[in-house]
C-alpha positions as a printed Julia matrix, in Angstrom:
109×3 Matrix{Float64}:
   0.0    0.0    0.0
   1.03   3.74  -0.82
   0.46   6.26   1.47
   1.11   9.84   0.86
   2.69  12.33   2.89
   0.54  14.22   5.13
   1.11  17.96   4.06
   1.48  19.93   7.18
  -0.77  22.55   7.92
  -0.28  25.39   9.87
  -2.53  27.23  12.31
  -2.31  31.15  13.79
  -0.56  31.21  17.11
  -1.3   33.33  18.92
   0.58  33.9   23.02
  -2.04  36.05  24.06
   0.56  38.65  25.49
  -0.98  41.56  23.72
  -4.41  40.79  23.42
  -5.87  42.77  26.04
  -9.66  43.65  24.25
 -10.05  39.91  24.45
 -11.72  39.73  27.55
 -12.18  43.81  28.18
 -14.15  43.13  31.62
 -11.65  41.53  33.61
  -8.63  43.78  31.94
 -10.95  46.5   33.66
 -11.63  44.64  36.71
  -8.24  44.24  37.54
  -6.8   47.73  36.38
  -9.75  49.91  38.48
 -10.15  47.39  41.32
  -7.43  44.78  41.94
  -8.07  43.55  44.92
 -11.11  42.72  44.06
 -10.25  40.86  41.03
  -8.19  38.78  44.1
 -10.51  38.39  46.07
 -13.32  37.31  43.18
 -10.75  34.72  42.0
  -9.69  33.44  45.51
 -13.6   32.68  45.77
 -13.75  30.8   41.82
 -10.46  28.74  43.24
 -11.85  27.8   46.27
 -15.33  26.14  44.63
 -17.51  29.43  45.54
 -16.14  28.94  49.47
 -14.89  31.41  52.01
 -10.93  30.98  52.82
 -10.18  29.38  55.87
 -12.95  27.7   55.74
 -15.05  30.85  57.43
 -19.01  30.19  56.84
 -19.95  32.53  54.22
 -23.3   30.88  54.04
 -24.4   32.99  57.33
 -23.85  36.08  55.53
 -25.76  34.92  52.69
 -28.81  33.5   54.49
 -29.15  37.32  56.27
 -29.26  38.95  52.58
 -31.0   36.49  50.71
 -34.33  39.47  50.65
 -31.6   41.99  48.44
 -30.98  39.04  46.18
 -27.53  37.72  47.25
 -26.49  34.84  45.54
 -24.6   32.02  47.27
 -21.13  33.26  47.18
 -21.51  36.71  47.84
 -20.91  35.86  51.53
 -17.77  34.22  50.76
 -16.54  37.42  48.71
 -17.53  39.27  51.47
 -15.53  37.34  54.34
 -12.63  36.99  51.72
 -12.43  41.07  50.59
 -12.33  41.33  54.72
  -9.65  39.28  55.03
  -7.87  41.37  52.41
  -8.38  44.32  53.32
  -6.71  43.34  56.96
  -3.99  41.02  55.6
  -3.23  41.77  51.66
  -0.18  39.05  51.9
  -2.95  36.69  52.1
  -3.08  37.28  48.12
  -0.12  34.94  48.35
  -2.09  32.03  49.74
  -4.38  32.47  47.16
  -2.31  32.48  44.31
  -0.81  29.08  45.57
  -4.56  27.66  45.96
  -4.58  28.88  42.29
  -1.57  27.4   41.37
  -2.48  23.66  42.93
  -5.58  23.63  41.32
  -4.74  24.62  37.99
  -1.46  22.53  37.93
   0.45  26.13  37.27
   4.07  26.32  37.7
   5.39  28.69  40.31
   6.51  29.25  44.17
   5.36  31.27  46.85
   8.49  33.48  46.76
   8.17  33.89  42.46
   4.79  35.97  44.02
């Protein structure tokens, strides 16, 4: 049997390094308000949960009239913790890190 020679095709690459319009919310997010992009992604890492393993739930159930959804109180708890500790950022981006499977060290922050 013959076969012939796949020709190889080529696709755009593209790194992504200057494509900021891409995703124009969070480039805004995290240029007017970066702690809160922080604390917002510290919440997505941890599965919608507080850090530390605080009860965000409580704060939810008292606001649940104002239409707070179920991690608000967990954004809440964690923007508190920021706002006392920043470091804590640090912890975060290592929960980041370990979930994603992201190289990187707690000094490289």
């Amino acid at each position: 049997f013959f076969f012939a020679a796949a020709t190889p095709q080529t696709m755009p690459y593209s790194t992504g390094m200057f494509s900021f319009f891409d995703d124009l919310p969070v480039l805004l997010y995290g240029v007017g308000c970066g702690g809160c992009l922080a604390v917002h992604n510290s919440v997505i890492a941890a599965d919608n949960q507080a850090a530390f393993g605080l009860p965000g739930d409580m704060i939810t159930e008292k606001c649940e009239f104002a239409g707070c959804a179920a991690n608000d109180g967990a954004i809440c708890l964690n923007a508190a913790i920021y706002n006392c500790f920043e470091p804590v950022y640090c912890l975060w981006r290592k929960q980041v890190r370990e979930k994603t499977g992201a190289d990187g060290s707690l000094p490289g922050d």
